[in-house]
PATISE-756591 format. One record per atom (N, C-alpha, C): atom name; chain; y negated, x, z; residue in one letter. Coordinates in pm, 1 decimal, always signed. Layout:
# PATISE-756591
REC   atom   kette         py         px         pz   rest
REC     CA       A          Y          X          Z      a
...
This chain:
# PATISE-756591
REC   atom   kette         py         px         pz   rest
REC      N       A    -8117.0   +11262.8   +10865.4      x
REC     CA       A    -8149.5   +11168.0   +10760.3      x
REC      C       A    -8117.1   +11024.9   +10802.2      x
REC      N       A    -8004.1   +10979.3   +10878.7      x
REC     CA       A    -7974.3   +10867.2   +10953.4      x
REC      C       A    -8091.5   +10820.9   +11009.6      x
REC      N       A    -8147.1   +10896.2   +11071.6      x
REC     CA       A    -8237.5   +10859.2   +11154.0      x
REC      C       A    -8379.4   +10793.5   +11112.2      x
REC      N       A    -8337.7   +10842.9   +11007.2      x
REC     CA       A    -8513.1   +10805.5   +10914.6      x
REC      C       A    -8466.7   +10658.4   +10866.4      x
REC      N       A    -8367.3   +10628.3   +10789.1      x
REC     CA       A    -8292.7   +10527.1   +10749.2      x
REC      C       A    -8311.2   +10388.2   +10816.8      x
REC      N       A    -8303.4   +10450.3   +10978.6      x
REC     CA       A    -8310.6   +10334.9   +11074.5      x
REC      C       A    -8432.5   +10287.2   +11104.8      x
REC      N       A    -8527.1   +10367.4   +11100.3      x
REC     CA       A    -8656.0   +10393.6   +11101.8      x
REC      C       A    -8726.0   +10284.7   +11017.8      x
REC      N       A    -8662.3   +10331.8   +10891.6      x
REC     CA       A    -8684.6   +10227.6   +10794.2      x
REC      C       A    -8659.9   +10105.0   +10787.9      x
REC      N       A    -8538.1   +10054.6   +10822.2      x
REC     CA       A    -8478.4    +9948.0   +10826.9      x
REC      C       A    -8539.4    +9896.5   +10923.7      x
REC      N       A    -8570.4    +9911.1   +11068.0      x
REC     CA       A    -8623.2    +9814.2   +11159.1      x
REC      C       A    -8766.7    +9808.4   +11102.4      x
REC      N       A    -8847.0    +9895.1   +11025.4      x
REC     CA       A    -8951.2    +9857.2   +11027.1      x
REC      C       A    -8957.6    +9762.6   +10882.4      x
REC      N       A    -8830.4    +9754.1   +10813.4      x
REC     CA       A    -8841.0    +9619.9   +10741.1      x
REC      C       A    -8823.5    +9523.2   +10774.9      x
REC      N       A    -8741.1    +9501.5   +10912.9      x
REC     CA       A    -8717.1    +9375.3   +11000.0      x
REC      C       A    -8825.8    +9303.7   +11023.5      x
REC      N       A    -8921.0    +9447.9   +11125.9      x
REC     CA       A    -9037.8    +9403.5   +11141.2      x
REC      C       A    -9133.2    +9359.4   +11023.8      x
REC      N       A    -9118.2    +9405.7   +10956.2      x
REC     CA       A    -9235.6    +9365.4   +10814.9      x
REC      C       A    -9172.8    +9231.5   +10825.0      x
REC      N       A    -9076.7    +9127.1   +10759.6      x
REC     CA       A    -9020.7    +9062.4   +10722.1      x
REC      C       A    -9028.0    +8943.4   +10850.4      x
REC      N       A    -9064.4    +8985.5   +10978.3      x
REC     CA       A    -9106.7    +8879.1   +11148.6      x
REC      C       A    -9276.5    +8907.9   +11072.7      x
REC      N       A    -9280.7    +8949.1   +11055.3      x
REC     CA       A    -9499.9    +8943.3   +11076.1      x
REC      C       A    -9518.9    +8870.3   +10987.0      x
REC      N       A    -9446.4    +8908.7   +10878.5      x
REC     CA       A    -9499.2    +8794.5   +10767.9      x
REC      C       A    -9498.4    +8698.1   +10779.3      x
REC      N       A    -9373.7    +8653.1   +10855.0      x
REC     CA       A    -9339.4    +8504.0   +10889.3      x
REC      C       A    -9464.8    +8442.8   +11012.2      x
REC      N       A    -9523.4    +8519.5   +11067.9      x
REC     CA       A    -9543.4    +8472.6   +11194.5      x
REC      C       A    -9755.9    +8481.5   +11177.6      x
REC      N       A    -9755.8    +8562.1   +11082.7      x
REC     CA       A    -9907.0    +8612.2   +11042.6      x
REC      C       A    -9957.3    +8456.2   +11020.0      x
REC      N       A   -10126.4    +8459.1   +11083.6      x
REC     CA       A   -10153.5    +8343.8   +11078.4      x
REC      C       A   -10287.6    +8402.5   +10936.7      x
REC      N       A   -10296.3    +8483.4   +10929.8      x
REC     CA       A   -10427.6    +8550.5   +10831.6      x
REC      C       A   -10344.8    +8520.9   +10685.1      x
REC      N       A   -10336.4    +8514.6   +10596.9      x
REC     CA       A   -10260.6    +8501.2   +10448.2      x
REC      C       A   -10333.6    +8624.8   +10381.6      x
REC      N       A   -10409.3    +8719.9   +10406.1      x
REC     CA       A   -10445.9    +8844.3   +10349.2      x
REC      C       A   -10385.5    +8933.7   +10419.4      x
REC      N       A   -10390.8    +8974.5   +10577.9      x
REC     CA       A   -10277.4    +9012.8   +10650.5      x
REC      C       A   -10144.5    +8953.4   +10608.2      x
REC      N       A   -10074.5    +8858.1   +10553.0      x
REC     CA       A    -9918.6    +8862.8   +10536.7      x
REC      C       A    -9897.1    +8915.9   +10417.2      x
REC      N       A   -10033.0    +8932.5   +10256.7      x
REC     CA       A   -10027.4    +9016.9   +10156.0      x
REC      C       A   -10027.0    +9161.6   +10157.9      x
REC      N       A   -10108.1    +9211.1   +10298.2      x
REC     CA       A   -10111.4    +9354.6   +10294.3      x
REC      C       A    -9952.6    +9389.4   +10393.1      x
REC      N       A    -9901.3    +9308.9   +10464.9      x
REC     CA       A    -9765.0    +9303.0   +10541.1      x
REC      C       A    -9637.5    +9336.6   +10416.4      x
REC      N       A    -9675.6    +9232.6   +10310.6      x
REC     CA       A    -9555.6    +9225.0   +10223.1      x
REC      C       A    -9562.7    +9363.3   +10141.0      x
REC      N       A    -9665.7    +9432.9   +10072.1      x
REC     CA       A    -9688.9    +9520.8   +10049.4      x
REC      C       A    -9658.3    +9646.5   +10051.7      x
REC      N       A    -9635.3    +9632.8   +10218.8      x
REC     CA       A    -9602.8    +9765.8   +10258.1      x
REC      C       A    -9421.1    +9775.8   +10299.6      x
REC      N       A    -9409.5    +9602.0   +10347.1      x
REC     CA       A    -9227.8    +9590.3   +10301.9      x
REC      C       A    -9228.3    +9635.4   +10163.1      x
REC      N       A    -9278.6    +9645.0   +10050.1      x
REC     CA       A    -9233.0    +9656.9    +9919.0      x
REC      C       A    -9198.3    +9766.9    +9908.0      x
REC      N       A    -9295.6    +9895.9    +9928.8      x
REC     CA       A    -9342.2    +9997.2    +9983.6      x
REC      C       A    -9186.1   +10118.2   +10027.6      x
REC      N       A    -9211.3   +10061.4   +10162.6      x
REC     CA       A    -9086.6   +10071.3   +10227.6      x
REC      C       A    -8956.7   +10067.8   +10175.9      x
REC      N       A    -8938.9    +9958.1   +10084.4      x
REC     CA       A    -8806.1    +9907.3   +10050.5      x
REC      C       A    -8816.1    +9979.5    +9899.5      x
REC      N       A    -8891.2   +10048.4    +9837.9      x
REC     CA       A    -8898.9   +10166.8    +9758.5      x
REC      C       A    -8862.4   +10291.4    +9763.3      x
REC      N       A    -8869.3   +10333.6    +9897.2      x
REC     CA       A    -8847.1   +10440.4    +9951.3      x
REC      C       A    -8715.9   +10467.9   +10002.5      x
REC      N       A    -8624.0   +10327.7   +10062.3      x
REC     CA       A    -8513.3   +10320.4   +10082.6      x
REC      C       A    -8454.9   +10333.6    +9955.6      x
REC      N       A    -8465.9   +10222.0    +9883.0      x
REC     CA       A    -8396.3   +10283.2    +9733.5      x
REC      C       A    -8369.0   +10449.6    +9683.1      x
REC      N       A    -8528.8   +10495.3    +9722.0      x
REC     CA       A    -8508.8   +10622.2    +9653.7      x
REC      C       A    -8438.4   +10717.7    +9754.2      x
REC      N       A    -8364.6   +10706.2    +9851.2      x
REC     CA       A    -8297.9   +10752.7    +9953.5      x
REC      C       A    -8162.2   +10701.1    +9936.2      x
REC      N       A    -8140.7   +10567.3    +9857.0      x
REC     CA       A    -8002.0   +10550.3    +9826.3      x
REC      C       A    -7971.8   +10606.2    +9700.5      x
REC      N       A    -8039.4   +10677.1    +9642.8      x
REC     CA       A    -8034.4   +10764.9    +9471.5      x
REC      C       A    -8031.1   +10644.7    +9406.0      x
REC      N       A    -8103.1   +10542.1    +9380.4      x
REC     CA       A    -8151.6   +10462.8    +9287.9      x
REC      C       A    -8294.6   +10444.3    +9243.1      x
REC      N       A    -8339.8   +10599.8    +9184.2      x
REC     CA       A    -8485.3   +10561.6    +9129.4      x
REC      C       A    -8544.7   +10465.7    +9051.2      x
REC      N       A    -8430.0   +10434.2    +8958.3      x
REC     CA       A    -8471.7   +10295.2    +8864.0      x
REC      C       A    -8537.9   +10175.2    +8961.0      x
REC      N       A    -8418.8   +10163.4    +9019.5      x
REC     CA       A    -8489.5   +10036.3    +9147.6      x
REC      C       A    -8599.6   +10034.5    +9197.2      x
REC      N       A    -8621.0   +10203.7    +9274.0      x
REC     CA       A    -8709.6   +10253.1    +9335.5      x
REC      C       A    -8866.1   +10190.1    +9298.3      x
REC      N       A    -8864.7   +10274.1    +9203.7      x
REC     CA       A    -8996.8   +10236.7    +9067.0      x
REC      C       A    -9019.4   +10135.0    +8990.4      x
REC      N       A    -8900.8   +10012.0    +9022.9      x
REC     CA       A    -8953.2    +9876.9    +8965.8      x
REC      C       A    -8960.7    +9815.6    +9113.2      x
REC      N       A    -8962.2    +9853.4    +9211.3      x
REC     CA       A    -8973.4    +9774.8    +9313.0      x
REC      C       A    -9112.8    +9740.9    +9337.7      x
REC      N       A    -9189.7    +9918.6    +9375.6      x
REC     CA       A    -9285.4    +9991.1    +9388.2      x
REC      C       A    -9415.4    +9918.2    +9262.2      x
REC      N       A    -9305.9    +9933.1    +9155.2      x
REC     CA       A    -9448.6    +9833.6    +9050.6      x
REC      C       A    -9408.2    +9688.3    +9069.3      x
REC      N       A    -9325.5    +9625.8    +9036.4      x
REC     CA       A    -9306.8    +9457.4    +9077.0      x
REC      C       A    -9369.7    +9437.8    +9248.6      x
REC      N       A    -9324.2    +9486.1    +9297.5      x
REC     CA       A    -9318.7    +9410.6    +9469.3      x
REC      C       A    -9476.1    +9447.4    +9560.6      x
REC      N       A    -9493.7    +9634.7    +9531.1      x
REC     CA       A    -9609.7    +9612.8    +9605.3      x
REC      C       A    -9735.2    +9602.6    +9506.4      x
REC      N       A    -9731.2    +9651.2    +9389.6      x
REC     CA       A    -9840.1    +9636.3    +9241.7      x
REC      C       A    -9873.2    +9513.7    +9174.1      x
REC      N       A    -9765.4    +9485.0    +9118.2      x
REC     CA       A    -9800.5    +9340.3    +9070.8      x
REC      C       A    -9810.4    +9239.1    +9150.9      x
REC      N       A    -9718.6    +9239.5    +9227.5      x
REC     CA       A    -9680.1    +9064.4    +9310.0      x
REC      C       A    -9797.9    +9088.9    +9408.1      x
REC      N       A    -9853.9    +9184.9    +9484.8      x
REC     CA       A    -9945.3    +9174.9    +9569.0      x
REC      C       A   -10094.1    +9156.8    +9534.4      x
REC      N       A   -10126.9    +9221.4    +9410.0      x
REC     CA       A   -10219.4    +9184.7    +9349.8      x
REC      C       A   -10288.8    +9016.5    +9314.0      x
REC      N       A   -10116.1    +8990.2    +9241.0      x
REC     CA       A   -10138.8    +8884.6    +9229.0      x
REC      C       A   -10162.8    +8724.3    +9350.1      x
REC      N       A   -10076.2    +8800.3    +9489.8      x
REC     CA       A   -10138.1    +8731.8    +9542.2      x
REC      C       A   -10283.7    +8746.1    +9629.4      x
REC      N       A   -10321.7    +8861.5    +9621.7      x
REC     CA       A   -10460.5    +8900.6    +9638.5      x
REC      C       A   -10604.9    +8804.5    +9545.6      x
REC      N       A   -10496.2    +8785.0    +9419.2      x
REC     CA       A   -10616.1    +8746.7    +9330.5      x
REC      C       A   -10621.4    +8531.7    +9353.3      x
REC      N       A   -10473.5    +8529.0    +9371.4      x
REC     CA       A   -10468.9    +8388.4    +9432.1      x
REC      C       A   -10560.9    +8333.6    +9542.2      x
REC      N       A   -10558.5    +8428.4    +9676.8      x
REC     CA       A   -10621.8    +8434.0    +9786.6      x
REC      C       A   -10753.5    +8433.5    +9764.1      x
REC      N       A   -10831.8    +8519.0    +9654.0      x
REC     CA       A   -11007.6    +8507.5    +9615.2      x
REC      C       A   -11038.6    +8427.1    +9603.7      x
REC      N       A   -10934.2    +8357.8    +9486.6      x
REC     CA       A   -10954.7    +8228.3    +9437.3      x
REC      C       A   -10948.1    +8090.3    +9472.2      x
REC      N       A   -10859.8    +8081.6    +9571.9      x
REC     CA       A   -10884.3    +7954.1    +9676.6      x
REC      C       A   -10971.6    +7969.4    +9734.9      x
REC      N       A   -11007.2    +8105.9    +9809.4      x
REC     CA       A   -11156.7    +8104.3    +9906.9      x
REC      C       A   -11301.9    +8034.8    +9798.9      x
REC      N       A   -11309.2    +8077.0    +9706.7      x
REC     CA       A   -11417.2    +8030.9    +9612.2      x
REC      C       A   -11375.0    +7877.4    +9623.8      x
REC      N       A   -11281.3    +7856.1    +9587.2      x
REC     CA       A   -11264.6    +7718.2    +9547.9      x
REC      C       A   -11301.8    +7629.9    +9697.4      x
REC      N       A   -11263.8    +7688.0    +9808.9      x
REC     CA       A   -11271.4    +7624.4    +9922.9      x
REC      C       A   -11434.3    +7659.7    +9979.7      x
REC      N       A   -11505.4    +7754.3    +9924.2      x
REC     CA       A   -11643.4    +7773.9   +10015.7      x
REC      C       A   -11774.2    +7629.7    +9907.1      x
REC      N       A   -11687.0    +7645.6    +9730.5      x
REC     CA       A   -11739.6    +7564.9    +9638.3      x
REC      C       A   -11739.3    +7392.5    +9706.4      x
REC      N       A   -11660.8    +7361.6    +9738.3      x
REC     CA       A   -11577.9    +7230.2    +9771.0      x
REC      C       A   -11650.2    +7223.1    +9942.2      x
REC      N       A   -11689.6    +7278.4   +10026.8      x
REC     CA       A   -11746.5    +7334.5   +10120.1      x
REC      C       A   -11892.3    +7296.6   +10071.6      x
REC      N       A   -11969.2    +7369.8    +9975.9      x
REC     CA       A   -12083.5    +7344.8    +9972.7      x
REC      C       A   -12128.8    +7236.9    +9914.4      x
REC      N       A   -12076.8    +7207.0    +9811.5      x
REC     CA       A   -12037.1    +7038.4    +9753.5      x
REC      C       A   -12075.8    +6943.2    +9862.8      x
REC      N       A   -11958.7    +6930.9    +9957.4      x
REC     CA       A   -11969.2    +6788.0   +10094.0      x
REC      C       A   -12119.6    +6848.2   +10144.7      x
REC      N       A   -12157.4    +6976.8   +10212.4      x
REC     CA       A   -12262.5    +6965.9   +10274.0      x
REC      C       A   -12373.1    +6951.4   +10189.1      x
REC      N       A   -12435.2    +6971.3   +10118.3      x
REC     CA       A   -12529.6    +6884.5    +9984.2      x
REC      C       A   -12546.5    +6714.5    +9981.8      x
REC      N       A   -12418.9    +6705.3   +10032.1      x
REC     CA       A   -12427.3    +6522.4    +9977.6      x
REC      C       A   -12434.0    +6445.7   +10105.2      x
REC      N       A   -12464.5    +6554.2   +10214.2      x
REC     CA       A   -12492.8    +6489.4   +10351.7      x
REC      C       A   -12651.5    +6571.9   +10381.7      x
């Protein structure tokens, strides 16, 4: 069981370097995600399901969504603002 633990933990290290280092901002949403993910699973391995299951809905459900839905929405705003300048040239 140690072993899985560690498993876990470096691959939250790693989640936690990519994000930082990701130059894509939809790649560092699907990155954080799966840290959430992860760090759900540790909980439920430290016998804290409460945590577990608000992590799992706050961290990778809501918060990723929401920045999923942020990310649509600048692209529109940026292809809008995009087609705008080329029109007026």
């Amino acid at each position: 069981m140690i072993i899985i633990e560690w498993i876990l933990l470096i691959f939250l290290i790693v989640c936690a370097i990519a994000v930082s280092i990701s130059r894509s901002l939809l790649n560092s949403v699907i990155i954080f995600m799966s840290y959430s993910l992860v760090m759900a699973v540790i909980w439920i391995l430290l016998q804290s399901p409460d945590l577990a299951i608000t992590e799992a809905a706050v961290g990778a459900g809501v918060t990723s969504t929401l920045f999923y839905l942020a990310l649509k929405r600048i692209g529109r705003q940026h292809e809008a603002a995009k087609d705008k300048s080329d029109s007026k040239n």
